[in-house]
KOLMIPA-455455 format. One record per residue (C-alpha): residue in one letter; residue number from 1; y, z, x. Coordinates in pm, 1 decimal. Example, Ala and Ser with C-alpha at 12.3 -4.5 7.8 and 13.67 -1.06 7.14 Angstrom:
BEGIN
<pt drenkol="A" torba="1" north="-450.0" up="780.0" east="1230.0"/>
<pt drenkol="S" torba="2" north="-106.0" up="714.0" east="1367.0"/>
This chain:
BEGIN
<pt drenkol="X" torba="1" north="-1054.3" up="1420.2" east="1008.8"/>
<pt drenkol="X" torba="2" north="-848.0" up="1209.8" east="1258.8"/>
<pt drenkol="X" torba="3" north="-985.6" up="934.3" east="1446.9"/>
<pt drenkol="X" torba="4" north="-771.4" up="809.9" east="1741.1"/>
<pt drenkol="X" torba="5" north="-884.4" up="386.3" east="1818.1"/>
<pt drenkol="X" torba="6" north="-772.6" up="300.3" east="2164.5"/>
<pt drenkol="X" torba="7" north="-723.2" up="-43.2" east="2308.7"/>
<pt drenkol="X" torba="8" north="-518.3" up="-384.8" east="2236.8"/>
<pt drenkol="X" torba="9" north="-562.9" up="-764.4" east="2280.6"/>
<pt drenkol="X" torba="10" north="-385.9" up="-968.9" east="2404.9"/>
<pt drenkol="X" torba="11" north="-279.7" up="-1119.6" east="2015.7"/>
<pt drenkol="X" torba="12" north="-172.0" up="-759.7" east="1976.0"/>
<pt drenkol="X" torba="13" north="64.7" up="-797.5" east="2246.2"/>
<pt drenkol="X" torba="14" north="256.1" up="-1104.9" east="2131.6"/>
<pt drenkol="X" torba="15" north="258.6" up="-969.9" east="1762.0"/>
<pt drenkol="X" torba="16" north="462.9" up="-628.2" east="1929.8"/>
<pt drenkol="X" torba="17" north="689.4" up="-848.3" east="2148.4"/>
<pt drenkol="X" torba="18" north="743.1" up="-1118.1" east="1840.8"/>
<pt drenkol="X" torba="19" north="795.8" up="-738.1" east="1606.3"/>
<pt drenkol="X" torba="20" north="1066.3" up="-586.6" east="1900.3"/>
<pt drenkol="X" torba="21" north="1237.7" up="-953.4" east="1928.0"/>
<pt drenkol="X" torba="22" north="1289.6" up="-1076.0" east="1632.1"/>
<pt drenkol="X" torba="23" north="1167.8" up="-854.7" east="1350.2"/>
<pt drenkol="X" torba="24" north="1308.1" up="-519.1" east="1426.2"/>
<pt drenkol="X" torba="25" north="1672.2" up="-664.0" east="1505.5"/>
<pt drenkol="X" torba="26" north="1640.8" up="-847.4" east="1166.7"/>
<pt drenkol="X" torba="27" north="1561.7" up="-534.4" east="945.4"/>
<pt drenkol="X" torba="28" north="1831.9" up="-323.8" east="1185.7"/>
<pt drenkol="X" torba="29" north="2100.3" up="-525.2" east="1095.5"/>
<pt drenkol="X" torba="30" north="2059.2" up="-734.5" east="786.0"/>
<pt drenkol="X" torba="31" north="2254.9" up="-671.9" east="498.2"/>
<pt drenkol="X" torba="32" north="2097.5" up="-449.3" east="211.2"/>
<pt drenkol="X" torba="33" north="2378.4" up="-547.2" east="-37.9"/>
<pt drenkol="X" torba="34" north="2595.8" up="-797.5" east="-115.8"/>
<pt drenkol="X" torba="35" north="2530.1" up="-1180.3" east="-141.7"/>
<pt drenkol="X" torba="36" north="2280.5" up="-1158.3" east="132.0"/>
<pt drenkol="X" torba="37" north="2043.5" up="-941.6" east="-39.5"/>
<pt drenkol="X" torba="38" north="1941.1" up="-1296.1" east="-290.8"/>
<pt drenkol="X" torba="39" north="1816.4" up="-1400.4" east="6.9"/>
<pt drenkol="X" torba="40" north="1552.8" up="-1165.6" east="17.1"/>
<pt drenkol="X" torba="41" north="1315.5" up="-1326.3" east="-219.7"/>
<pt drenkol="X" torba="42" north="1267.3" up="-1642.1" east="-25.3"/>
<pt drenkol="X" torba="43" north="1047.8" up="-1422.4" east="218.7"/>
<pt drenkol="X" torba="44" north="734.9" up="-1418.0" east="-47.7"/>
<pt drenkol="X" torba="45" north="838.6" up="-1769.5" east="-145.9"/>
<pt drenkol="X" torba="46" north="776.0" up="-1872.6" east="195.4"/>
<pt drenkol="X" torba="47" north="482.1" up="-1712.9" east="166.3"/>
<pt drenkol="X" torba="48" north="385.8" up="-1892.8" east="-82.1"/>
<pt drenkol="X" torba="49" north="316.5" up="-2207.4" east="87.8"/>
<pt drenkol="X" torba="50" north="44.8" up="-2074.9" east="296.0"/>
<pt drenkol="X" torba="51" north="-299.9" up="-2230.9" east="208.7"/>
<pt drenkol="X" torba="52" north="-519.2" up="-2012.3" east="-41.2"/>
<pt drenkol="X" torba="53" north="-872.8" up="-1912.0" east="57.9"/>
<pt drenkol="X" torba="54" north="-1128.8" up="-2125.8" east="-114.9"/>
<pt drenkol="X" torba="55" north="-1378.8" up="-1865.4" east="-143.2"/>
<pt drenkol="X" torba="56" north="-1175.6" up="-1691.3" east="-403.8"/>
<pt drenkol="X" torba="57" north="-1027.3" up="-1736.0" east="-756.4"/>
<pt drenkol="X" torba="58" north="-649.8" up="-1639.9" east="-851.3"/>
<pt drenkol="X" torba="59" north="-573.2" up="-1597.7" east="-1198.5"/>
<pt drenkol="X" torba="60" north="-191.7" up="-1475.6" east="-1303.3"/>
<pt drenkol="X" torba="61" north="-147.9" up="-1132.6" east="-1490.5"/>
<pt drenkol="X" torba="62" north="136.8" up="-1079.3" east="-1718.4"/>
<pt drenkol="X" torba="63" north="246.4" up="-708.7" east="-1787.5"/>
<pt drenkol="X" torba="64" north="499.1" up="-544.6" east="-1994.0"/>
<pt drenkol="X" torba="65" north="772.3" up="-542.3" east="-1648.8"/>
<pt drenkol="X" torba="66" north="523.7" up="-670.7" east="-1407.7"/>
<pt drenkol="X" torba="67" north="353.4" up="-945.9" east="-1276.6"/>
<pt drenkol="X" torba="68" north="19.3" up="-972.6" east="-1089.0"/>
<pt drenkol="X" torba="69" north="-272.3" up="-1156.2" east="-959.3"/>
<pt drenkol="X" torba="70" north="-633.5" up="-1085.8" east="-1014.6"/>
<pt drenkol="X" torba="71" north="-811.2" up="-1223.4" east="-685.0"/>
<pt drenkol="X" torba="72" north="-1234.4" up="-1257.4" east="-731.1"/>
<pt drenkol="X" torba="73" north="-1515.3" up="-1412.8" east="-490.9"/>
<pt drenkol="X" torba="74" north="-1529.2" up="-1755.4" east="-600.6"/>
<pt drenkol="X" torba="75" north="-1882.8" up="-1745.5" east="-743.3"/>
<pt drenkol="X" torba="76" north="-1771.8" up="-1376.7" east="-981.8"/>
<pt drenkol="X" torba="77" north="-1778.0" up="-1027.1" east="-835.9"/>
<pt drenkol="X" torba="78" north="-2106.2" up="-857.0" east="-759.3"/>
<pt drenkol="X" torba="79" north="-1901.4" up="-500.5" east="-804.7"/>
<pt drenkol="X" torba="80" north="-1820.6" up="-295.8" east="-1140.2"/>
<pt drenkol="X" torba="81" north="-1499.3" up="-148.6" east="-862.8"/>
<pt drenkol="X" torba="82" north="-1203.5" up="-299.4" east="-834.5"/>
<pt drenkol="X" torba="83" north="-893.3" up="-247.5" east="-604.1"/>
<pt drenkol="X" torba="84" north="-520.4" up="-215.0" east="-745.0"/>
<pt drenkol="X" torba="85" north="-313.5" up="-352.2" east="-463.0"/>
<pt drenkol="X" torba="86" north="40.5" up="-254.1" east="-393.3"/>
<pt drenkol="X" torba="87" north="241.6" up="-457.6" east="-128.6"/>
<pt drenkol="X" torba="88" north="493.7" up="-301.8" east="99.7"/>
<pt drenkol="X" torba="89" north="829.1" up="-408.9" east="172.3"/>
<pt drenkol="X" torba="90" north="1081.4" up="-94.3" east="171.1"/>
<pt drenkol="X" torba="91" north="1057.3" up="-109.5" east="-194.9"/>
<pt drenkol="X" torba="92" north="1342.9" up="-437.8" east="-132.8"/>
<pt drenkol="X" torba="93" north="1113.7" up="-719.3" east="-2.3"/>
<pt drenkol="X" torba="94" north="768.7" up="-914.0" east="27.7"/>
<pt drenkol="X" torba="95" north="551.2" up="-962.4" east="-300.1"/>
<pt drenkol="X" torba="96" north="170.9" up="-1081.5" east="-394.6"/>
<pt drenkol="X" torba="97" north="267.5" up="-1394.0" east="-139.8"/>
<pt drenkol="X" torba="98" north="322.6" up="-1220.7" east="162.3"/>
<pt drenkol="X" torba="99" north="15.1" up="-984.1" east="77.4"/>
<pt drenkol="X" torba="100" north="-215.7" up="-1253.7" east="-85.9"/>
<pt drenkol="X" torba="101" north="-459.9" up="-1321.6" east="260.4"/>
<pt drenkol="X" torba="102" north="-544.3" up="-936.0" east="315.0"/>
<pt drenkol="X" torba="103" north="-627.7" up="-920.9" east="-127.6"/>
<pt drenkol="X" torba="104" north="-810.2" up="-1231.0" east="-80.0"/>
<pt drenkol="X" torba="105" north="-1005.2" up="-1092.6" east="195.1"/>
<pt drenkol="X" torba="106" north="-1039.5" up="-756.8" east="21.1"/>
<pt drenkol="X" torba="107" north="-1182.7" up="-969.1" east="-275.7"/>
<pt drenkol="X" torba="108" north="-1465.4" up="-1109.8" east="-34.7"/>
<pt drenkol="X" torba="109" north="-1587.8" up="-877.2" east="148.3"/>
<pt drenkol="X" torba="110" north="-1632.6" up="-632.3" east="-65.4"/>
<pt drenkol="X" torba="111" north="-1700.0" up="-832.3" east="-380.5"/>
<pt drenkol="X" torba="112" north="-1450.2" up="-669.0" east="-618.1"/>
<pt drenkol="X" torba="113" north="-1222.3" up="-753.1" east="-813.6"/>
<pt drenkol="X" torba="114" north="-863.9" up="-701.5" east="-647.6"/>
<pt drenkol="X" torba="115" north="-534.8" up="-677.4" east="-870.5"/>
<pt drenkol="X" torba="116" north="-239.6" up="-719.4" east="-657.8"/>
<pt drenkol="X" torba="117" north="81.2" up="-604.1" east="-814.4"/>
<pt drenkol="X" torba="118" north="423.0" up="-760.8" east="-851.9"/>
<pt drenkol="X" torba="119" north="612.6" up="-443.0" east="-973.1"/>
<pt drenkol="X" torba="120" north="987.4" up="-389.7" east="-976.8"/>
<pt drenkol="X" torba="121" north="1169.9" up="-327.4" east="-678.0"/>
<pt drenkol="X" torba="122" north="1532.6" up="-316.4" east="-552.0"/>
<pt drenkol="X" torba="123" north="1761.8" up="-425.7" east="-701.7"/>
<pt drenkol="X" torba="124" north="1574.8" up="-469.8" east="-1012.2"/>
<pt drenkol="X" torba="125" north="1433.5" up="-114.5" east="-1091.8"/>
<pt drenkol="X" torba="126" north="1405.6" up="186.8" east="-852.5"/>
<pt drenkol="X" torba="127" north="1119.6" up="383.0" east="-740.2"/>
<pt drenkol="X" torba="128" north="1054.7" up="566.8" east="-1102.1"/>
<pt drenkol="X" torba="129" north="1024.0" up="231.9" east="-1247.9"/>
<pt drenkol="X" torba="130" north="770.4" up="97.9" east="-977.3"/>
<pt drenkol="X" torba="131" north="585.7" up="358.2" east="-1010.2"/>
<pt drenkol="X" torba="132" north="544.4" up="321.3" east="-1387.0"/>
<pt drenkol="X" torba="133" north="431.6" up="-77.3" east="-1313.2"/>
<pt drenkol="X" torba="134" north="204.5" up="45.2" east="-1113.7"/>
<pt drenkol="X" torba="135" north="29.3" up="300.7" east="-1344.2"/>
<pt drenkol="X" torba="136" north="49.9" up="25.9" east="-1619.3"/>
<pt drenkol="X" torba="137" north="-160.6" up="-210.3" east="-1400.4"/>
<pt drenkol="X" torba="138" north="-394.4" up="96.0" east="-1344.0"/>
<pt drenkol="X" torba="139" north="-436.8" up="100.0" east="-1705.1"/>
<pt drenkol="X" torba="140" north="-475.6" up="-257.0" east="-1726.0"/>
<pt drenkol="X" torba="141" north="-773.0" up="-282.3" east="-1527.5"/>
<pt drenkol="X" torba="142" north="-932.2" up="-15.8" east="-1734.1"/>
<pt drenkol="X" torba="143" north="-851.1" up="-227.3" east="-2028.6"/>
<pt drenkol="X" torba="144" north="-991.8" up="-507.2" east="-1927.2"/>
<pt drenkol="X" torba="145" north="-1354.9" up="-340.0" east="-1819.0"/>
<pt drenkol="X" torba="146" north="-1336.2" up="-150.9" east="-1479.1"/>
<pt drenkol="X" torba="147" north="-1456.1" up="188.5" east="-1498.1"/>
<pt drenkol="X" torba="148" north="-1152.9" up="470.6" east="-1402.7"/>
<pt drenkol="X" torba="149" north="-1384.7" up="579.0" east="-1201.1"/>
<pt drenkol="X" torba="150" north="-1441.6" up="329.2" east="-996.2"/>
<pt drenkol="X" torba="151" north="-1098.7" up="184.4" east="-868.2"/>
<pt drenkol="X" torba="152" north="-908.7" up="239.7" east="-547.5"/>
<pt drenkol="X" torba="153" north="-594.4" up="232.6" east="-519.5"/>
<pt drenkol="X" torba="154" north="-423.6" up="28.9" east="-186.0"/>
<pt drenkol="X" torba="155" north="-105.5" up="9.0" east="-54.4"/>
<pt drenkol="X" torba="156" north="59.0" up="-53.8" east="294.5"/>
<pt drenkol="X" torba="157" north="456.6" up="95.7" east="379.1"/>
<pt drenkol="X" torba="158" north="590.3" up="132.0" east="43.2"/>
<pt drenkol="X" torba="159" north="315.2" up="34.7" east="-149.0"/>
<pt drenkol="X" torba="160" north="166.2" up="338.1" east="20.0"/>
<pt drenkol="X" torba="161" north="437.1" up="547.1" east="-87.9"/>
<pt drenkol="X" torba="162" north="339.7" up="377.7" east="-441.3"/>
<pt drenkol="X" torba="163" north="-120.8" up="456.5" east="-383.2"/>
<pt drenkol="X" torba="164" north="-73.3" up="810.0" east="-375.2"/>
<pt drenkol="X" torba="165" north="255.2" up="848.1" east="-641.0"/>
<pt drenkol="X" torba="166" north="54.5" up="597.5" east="-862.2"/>
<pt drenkol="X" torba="167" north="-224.9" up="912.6" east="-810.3"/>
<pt drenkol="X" torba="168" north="-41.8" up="1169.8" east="-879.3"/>
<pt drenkol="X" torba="169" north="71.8" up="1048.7" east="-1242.2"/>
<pt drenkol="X" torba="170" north="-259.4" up="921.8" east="-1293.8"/>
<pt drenkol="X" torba="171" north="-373.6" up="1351.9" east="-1248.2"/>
<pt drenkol="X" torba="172" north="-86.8" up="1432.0" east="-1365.3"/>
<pt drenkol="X" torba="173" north="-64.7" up="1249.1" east="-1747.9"/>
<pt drenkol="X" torba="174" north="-435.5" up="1353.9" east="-1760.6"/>
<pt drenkol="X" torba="175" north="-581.8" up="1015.5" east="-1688.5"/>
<pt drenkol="X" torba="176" north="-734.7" up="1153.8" east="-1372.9"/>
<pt drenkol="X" torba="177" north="-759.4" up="1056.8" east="-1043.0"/>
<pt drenkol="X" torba="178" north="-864.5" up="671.3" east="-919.2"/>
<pt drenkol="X" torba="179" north="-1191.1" up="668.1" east="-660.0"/>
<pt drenkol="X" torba="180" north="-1042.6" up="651.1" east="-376.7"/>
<pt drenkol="X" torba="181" north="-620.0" up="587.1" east="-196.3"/>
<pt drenkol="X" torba="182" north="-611.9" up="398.1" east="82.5"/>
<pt drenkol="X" torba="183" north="-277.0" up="431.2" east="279.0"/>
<pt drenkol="X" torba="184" north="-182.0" up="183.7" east="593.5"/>
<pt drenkol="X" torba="185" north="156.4" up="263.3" east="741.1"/>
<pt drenkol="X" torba="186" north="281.4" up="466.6" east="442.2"/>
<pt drenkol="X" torba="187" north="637.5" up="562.2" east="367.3"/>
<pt drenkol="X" torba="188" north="575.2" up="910.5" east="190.7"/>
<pt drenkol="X" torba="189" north="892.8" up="1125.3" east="333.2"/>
<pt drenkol="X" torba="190" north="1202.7" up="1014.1" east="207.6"/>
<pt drenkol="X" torba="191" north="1338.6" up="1296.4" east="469.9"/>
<pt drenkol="X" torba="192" north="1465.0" up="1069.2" east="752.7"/>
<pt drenkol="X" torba="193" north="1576.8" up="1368.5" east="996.0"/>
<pt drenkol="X" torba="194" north="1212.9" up="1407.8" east="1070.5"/>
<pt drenkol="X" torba="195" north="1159.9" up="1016.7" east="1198.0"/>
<pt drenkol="X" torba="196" north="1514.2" up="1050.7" east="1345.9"/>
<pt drenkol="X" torba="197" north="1386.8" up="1347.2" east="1573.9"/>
<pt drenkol="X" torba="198" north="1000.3" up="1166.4" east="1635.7"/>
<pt drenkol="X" torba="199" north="953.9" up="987.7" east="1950.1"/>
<pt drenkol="X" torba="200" north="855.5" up="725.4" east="1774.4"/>
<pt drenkol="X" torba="201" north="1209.9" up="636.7" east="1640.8"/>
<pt drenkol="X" torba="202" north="1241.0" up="509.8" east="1979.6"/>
<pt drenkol="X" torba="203" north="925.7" up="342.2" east="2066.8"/>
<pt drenkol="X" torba="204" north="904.5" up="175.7" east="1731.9"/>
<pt drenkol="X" torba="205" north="837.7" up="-194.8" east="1750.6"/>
<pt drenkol="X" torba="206" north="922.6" up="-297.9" east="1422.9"/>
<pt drenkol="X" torba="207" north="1103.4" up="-41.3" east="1198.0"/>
<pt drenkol="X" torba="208" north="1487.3" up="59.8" east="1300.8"/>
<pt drenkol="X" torba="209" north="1432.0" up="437.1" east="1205.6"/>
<pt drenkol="X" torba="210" north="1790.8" up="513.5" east="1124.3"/>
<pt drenkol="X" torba="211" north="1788.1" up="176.3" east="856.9"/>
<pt drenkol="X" torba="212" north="1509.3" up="446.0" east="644.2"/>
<pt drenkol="X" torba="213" north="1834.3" up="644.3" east="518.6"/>
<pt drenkol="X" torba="214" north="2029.4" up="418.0" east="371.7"/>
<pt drenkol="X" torba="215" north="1713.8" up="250.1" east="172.7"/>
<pt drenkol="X" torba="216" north="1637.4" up="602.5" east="54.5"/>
<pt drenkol="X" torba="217" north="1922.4" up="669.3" east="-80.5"/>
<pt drenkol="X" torba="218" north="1923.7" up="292.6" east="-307.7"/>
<pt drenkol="X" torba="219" north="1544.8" up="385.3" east="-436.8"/>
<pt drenkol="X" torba="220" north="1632.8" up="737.5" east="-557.3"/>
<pt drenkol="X" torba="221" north="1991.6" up="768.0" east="-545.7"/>
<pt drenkol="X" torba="222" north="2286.9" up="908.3" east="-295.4"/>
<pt drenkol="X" torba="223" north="2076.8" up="1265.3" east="-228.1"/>
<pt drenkol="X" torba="224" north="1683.8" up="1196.9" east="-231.7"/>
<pt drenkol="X" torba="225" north="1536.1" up="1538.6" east="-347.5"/>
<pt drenkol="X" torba="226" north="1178.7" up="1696.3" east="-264.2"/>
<pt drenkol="X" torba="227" north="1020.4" up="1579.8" east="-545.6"/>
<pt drenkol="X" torba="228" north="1064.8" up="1190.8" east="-477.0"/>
<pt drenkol="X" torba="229" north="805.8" up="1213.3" east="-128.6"/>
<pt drenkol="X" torba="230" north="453.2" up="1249.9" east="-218.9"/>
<pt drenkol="X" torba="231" north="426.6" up="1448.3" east="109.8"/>
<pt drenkol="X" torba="232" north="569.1" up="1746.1" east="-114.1"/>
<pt drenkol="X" torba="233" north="339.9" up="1698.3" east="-410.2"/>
<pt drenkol="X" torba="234" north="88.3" up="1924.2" east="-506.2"/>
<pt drenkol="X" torba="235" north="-234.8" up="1700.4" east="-399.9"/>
<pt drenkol="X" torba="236" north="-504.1" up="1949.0" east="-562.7"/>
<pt drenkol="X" torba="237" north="-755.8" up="1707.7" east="-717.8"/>
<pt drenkol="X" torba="238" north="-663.1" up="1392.9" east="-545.4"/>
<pt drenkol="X" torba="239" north="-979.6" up="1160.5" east="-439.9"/>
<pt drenkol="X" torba="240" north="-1089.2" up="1052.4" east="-64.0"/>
<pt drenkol="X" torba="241" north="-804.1" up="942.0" east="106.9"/>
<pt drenkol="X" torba="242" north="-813.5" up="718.1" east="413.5"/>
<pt drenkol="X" torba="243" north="-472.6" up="677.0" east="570.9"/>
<pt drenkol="X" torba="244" north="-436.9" up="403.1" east="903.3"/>
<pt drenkol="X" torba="245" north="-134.1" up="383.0" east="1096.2"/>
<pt drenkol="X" torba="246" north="-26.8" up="270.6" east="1400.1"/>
<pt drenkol="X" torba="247" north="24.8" up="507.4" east="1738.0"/>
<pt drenkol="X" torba="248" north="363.9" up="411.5" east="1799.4"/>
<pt drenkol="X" torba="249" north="523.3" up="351.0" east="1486.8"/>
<pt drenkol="X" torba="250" north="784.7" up="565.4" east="1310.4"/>
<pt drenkol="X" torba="251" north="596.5" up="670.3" east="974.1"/>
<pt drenkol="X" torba="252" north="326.0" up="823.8" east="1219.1"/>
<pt drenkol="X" torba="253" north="476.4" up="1112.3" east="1104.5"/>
<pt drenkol="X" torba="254" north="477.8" up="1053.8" east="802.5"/>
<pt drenkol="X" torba="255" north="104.6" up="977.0" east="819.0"/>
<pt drenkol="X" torba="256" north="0.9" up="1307.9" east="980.8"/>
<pt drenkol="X" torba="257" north="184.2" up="1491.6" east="788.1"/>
<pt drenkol="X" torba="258" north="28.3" up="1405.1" east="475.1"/>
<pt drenkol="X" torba="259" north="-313.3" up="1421.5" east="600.9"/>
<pt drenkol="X" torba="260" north="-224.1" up="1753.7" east="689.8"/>
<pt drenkol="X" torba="261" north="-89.7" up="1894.7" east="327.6"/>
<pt drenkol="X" torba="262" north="-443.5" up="1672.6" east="212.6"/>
<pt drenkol="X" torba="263" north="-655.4" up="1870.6" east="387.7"/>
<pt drenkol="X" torba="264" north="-494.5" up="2174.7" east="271.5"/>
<pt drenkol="X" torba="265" north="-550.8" up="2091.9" east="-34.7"/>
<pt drenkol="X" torba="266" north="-875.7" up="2039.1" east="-6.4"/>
<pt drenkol="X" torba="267" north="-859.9" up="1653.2" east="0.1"/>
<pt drenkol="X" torba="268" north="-1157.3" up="1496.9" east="171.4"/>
<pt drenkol="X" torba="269" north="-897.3" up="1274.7" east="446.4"/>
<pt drenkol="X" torba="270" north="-944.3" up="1068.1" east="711.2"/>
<pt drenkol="X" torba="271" north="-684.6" up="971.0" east="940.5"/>
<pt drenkol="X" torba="272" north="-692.3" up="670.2" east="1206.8"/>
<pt drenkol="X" torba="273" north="-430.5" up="621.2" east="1466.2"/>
<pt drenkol="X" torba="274" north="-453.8" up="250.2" east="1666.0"/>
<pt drenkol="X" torba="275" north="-324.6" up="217.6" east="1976.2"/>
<pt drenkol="X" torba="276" north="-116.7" up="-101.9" east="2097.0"/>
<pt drenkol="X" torba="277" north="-33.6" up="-174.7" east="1697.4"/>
<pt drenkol="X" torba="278" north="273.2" up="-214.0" east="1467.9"/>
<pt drenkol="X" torba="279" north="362.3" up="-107.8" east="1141.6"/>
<pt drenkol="X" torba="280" north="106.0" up="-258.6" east="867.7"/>
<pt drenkol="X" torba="281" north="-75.7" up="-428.4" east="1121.6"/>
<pt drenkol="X" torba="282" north="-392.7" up="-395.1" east="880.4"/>
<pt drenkol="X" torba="283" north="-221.0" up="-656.2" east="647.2"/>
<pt drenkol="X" torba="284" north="-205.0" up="-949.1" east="958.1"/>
<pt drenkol="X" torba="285" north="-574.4" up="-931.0" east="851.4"/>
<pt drenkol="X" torba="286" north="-682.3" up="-1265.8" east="1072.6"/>
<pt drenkol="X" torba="287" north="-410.8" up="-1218.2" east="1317.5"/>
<pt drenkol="X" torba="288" north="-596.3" up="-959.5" east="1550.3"/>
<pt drenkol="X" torba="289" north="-895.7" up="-814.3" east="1611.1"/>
<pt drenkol="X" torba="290" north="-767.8" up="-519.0" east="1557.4"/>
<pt drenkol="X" torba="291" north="-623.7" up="-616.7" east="1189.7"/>
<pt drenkol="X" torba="292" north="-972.3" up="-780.8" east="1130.5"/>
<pt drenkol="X" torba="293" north="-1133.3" up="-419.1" east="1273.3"/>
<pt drenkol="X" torba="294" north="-898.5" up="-196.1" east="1034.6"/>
<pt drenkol="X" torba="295" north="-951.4" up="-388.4" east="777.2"/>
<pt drenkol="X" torba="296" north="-1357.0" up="-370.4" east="795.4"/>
<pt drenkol="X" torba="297" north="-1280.2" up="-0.2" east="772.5"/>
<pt drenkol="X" torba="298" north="-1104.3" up="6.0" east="500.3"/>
<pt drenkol="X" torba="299" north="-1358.0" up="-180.0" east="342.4"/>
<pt drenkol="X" torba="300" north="-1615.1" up="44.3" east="394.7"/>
<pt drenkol="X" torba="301" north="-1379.3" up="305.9" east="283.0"/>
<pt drenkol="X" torba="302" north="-1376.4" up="138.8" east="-11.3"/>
<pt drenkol="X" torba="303" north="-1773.7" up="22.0" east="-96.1"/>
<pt drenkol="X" torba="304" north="-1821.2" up="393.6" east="-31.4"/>
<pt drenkol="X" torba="305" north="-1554.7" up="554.9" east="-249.8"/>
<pt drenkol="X" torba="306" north="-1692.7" up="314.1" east="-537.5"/>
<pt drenkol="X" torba="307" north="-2030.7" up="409.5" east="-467.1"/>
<pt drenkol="X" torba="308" north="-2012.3" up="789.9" east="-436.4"/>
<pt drenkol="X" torba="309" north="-1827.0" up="795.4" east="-771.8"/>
<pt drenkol="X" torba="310" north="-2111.4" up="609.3" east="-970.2"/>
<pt drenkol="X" torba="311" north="-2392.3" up="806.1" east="-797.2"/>
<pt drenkol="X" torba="312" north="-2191.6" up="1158.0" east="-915.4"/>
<pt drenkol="X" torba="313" north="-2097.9" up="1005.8" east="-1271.4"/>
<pt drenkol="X" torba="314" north="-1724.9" up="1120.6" east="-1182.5"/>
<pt drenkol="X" torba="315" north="-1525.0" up="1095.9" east="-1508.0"/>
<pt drenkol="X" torba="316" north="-1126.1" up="1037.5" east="-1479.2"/>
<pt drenkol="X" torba="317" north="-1059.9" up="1136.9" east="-1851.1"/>
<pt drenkol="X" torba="318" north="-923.0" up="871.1" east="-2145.4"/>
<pt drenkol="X" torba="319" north="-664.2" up="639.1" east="-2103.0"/>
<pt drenkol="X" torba="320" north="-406.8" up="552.3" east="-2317.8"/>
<pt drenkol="X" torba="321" north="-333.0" up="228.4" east="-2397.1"/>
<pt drenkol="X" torba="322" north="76.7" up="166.2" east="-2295.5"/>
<pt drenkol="X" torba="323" north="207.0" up="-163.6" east="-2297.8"/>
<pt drenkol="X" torba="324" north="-37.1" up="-465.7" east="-2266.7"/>
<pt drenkol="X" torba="325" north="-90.3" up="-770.0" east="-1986.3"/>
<pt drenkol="X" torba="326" north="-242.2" up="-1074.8" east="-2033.0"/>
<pt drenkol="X" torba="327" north="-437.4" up="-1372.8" east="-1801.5"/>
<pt drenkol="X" torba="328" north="-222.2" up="-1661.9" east="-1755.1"/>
């Protein structure tokens, strides 16, 4: 199913000039090796020193190769779900800082517990070893109580890339699938010829579509092959899928595309297009109405995908227990 939103505010506006000013030019031309790549960590630091929401608790996670943060309503969840979050950032950038207000709000309004995910990225691992972070956090929240079941698994950009490939093992290994993927803005086509030849490569905001290449080839090597998109996966079996992105942006393509092959595949899929947006926009949560209004349905998304698989008794197989994480 694809649902087309139509209209902007005026906060919407200044976040697509501020994107086409400053952020685009910065992510078209900044280094992605050499000495300038350290600096690329002082983003989520930055982050860092934005106030916390007081109507939640954060309590550090310790894995095996990753760090995390388990995010609850203040007064406990009122949920058996919970939410593995996976941040985006072209698999080079960002962390659990520069994602921590939409977990938070995730966290509240739906009353689950959220686990967002500090897996390894460039120029630590590559995309085989954030994938496997991300599976091991899967398998830490089952661990530590939450039904299989009854977990969804969120992403934005590459951390969508990272829902549905965190998925796929999950089927694959015999785990099973999660309740639900949510996808905002995903990166699932490492192809760039097919954003190079969009519209959108021009009308883009925020992502330089020619930049994609280059970043392709440092997560999976000099000649990305078929088998690193999830776009050419088999998706048999896969849960509900809700996938957002924005009407203008580059990885529309990307987005349709998938919901496409999802439906073929018999995937229950929904697919929302906003108008007047920019890439992720769903993770400026309090920024715009619109962010506030995406996020709302993701949250319903959610609550629903939770709820369906309790009602059905949906069983997603045994885990096995690989590696080990613990509360700091």
């Amino acid at each position: 199913m694809i649902e087309h939103r139509i209209g902007t505010s005026r906060r919407s506006d200044v976040v697509q000039v501020v994107s086409r000013a400053v952020i685009r030019p910065t992510l078209k031309y900044f280094p992605l090796s050499g000495p300038c790549t350290k600096l690329m960590p002082l983003l989520d630091r930055s982050a860092a020193l934005i106030p916390r929401l007081s109507g939640v608790v954060h309590k550090a996670v310790v894995g095996r190769t990753w760090r995390g943060e388990v995010v609850t309503p203040i007064d406990g969840p009122t949920s058996d779900g919970a939410i593995l979050y996976l941040h985006g950032g072209a698999f080079l950038m960002c962390g659990m800082a520069t994602h921590r207000r939409i977990v938070e709000r995730l966290a509240q309004r739906t009353g689950m517990t959220v686990l967002s995910v500090d897996y390894r990225q460039l120029p630590i691992g590559r995309l085989h070893d954030s994938i496997s972070d991300c599976e091991d956090a899967y398998r830490w929240l089952v661990r530590t109580g939450h039904p299989a079941s009854k977990i969804v698994i969120a992403g934005d950009s590459a951390g969508g890339h990272l829902a549905f490939a965190t998925a796929l093992r999950l089927r694959d290994d015999g785990t099973g699938s999660p309740a639900g993927v949510v996808a905002m803005s995903p990166w699932l086509d490492f192809d760039h010829m097919s954003k190079l030849r969009h519209h959108n490569s021009r009308r883009d905001a925020y992502i330089p579509a020619r930049r994609l290449r280059k970043v392709a080839r440092l997560v999976v090597g000099e000649h990305p092959e078929l088998h690193h998109s999830p776009v050419n996966a088999d998706l048999r079996g896969l849960p509900p899928s809700l996938i957002i992105c924005a009407e203008a942006e580059v990885l529309r393509c990307d987005a349709e595309l998938m919901a496409e092959r999802l439906a073929e595949a018999g995937v229950t899929t929904t697919l929302q297009i906003w108008e007047g947006q920019v890439h992720a926009f769903p993770v400026l949560t309090d920024m715009t109405p619109e962010s506030r209004e995406a996020l709302e349905e993701v949250i319903v998304f959610v609550q629903q995908a939770v709820d369906s698989a309790g009602s059905t008794g949906r069983h997603t197989g045994h885990l096995r227990a690989v590696g080990s994480a613990g509360v700091a």
